[in-house]
C-alpha positions as CSV (number, residue, x, y, z in Angstrom):
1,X,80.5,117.4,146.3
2,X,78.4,114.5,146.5
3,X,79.4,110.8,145.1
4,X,76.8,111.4,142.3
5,X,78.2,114.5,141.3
6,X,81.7,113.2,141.6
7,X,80.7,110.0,139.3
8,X,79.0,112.3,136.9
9,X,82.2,114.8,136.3
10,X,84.4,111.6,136.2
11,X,82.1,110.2,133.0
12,X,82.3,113.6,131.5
13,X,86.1,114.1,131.6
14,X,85.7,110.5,129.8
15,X,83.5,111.4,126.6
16,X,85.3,114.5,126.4
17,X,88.3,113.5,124.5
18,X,90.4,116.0,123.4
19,X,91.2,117.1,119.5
20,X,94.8,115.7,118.5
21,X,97.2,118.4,118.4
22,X,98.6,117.5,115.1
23,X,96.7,114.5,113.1
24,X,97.4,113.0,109.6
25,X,94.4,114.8,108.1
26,X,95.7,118.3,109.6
27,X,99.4,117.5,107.6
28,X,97.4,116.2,104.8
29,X,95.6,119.8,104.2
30,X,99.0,121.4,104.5
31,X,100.5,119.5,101.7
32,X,97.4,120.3,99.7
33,X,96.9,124.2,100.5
34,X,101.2,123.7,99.3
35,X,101.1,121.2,96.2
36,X,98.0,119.7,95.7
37,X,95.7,122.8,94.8
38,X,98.0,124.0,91.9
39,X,96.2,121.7,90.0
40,X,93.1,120.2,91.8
41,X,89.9,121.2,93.3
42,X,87.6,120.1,95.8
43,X,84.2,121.5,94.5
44,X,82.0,119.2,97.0
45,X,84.0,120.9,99.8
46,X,83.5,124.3,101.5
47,X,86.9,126.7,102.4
48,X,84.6,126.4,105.8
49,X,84.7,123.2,106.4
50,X,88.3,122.9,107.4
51,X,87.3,124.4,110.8
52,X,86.8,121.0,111.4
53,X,90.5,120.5,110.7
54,X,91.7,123.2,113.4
55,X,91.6,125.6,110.7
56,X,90.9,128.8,112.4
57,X,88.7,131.3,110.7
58,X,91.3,133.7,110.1
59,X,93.6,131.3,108.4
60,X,90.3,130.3,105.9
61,X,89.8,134.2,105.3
62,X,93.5,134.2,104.6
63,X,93.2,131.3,102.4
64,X,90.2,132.6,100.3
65,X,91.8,136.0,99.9
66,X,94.4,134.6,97.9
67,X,91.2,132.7,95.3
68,X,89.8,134.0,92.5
69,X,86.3,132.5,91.2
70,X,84.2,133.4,88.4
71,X,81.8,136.0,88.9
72,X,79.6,136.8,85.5
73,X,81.0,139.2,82.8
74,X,81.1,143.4,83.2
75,X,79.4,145.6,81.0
76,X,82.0,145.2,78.1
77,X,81.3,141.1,78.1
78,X,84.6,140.6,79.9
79,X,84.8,137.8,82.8
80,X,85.0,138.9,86.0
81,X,86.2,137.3,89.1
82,X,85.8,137.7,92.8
83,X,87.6,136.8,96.0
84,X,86.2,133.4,97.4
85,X,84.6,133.4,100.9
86,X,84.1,130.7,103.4
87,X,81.1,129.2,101.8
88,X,82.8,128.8,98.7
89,X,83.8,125.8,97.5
90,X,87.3,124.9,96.9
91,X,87.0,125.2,93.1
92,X,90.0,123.8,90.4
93,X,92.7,126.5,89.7
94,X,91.5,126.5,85.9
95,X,88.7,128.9,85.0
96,X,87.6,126.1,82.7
97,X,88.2,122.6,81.8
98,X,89.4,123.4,78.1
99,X,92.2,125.5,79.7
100,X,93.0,122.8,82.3
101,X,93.5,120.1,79.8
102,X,95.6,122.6,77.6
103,X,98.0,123.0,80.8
104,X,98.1,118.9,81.4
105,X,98.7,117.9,77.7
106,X,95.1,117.3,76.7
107,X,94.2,115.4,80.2
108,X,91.9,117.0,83.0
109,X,93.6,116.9,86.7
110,X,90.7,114.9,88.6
111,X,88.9,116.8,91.2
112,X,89.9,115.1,94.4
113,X,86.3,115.6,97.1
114,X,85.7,111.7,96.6
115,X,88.7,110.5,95.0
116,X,89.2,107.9,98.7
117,X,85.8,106.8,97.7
118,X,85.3,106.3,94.0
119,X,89.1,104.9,93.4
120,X,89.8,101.2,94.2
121,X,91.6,100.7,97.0
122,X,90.7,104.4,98.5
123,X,93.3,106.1,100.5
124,X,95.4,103.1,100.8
125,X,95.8,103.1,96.8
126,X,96.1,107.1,96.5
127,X,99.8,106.7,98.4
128,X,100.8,103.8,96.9
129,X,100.1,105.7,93.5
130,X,101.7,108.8,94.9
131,X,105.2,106.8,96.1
132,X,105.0,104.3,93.3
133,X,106.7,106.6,90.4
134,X,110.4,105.3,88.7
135,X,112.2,106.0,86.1
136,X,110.8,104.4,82.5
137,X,112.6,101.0,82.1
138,X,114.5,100.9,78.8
139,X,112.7,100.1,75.5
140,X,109.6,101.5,77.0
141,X,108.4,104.7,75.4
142,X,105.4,107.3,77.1
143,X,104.0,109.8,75.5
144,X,104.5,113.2,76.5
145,X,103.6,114.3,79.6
146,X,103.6,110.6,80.8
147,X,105.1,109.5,83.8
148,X,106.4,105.7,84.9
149,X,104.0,104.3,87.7
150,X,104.5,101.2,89.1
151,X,101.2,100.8,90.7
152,X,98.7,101.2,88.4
153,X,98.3,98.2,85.7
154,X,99.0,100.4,82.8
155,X,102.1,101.7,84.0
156,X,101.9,105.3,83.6
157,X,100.1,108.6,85.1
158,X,99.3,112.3,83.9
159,X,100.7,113.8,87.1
160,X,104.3,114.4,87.2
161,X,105.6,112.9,90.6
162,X,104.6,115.8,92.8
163,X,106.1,115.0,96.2
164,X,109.9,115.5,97.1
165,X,111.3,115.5,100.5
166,X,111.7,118.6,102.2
167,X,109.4,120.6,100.1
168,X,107.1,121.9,102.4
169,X,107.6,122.6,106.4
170,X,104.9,121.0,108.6
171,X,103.6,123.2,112.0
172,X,104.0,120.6,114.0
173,X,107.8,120.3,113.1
174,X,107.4,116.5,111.7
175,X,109.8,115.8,108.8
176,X,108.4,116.0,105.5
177,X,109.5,113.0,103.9
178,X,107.6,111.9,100.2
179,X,106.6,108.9,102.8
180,X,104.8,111.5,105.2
181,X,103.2,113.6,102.9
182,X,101.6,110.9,101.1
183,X,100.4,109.2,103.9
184,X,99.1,112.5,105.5
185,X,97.5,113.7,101.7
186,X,96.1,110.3,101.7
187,X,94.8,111.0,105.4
188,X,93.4,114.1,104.5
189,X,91.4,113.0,100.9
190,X,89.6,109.7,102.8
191,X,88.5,112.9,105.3
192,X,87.2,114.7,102.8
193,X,85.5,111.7,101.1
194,X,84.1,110.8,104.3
195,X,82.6,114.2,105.9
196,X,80.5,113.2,108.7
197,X,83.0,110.1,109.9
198,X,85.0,112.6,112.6
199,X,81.3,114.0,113.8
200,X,80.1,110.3,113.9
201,X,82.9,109.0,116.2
202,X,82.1,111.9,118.6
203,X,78.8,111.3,119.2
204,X,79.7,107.4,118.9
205,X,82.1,108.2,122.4
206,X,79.3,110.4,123.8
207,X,76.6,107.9,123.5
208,X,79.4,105.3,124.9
209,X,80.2,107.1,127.9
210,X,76.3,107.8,128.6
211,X,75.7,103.7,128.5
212,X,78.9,103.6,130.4
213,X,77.4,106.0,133.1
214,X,74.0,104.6,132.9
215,X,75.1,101.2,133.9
216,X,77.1,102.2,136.6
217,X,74.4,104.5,138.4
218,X,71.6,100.9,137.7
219,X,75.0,98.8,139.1
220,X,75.2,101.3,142.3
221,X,71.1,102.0,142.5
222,X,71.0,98.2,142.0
223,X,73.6,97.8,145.1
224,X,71.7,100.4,147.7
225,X,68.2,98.7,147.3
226,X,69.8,95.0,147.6
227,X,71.4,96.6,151.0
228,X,68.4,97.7,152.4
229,X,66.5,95.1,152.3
230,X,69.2,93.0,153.8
């Protein structure tokens, strides 16, 4: 093996970082497959595009077994549904919105694809909001199905408090404290709000180890004709 080709294999093994094992944005997906989804959708996001999570195919065809989507009416005028498929996109739980406001006492669980990017603060304010819920002061009365939030400035939120330590097991065998989940959930929405960001950073370390390697081969080529004319 030449010096070239040892030089060249060395810059490889550099832009060729490996996937995480277990990242934030992997957790997050667990806690919403496990809480999240019983109320909220994704519609700007394909089951497929978790492969990009470590989602294997088989776990998304196991996944999209257990959803039901529309699919027209039958001959009698009935609704039909059909088992979702890769391509699908991960749809609300509710067949319709009437029926998911009738469920959340008249208010419409947000679809969460961009939630990181159209709320303020993004994914730093979507934990807060999800560790932030207390018990109502005394003398301060919510309506029903309200709940006491300390970080937003009205005070109160549709969404019951939906994280609890030790409700869910992680793969990776980290402790699922409220703390972690949010932060992973949190994790996981700003991925899904940003799609291209992971693909971006690859190519942004590929095209960092080529300069990387192109200025060592000028530095060495630089070097060799300097010595011969010495």
């Amino acid at each position: 093996m030449t010096r070239w080709t040892r030089i060249l294999l060395l810059a490889i093994s550099l832009t060729a970082l490996p996937a995480a094992a277990s990242t934030p944005a992997q957790r997050g997906l667990v806690v919403f497959q496990q809480v999240c989804a019983a109320c909220h959708g994704m519609e700007h996001v394909d089951y497929g595009n978790m492969t990009a999570l470590g989602l294997s195919p088989n776990d998304i065809r196991k996944w999209t077994a257990d959803q039901e989507l529309p699919d027209g009416v039958d001959n009698n005028g009935d609704p039909k549904t059909r088992h979702a498929t890769p391509s699908d996109p991960i749809l609300s739980p509710y067949p319709n919105a009437a029926v998911g406001r009738l469920a959340n006492h008249g208010l419409l669980p947000p679809d969460l694809s961009r939630l990181a990017l159209t709320l303020p603060g993004g994914a730093d304010e979507i934990r807060q909001i999800l560790l932030s819920y207390a018990p109502t002061p005394p003398g301060v009365k919510l309506d029903d199905g309200r709940y006491y939030n300390t970080a937003l400035k009205w005070k109160h939120i549709g969404m019951p408090p939906p994280l609890q330590d030790g409700m869910l097991t992680y793969p990776d065998g980290t402790r699922a404290t409220s703390a972690q989940m949010a932060g992973d959930v949190s994790a996981f929405l700003d991925w899904v709000a940003h799609p291209h960001q992971t693909e971006r950073r690859r190519i942004g370390l590929y095209v960092l180890g080529y300069l990387a390697l192109m200025a060592l081969l000028t530095f060495l080529l630089q070097r060799r004709v300097w010595s011969s004319r010495r």
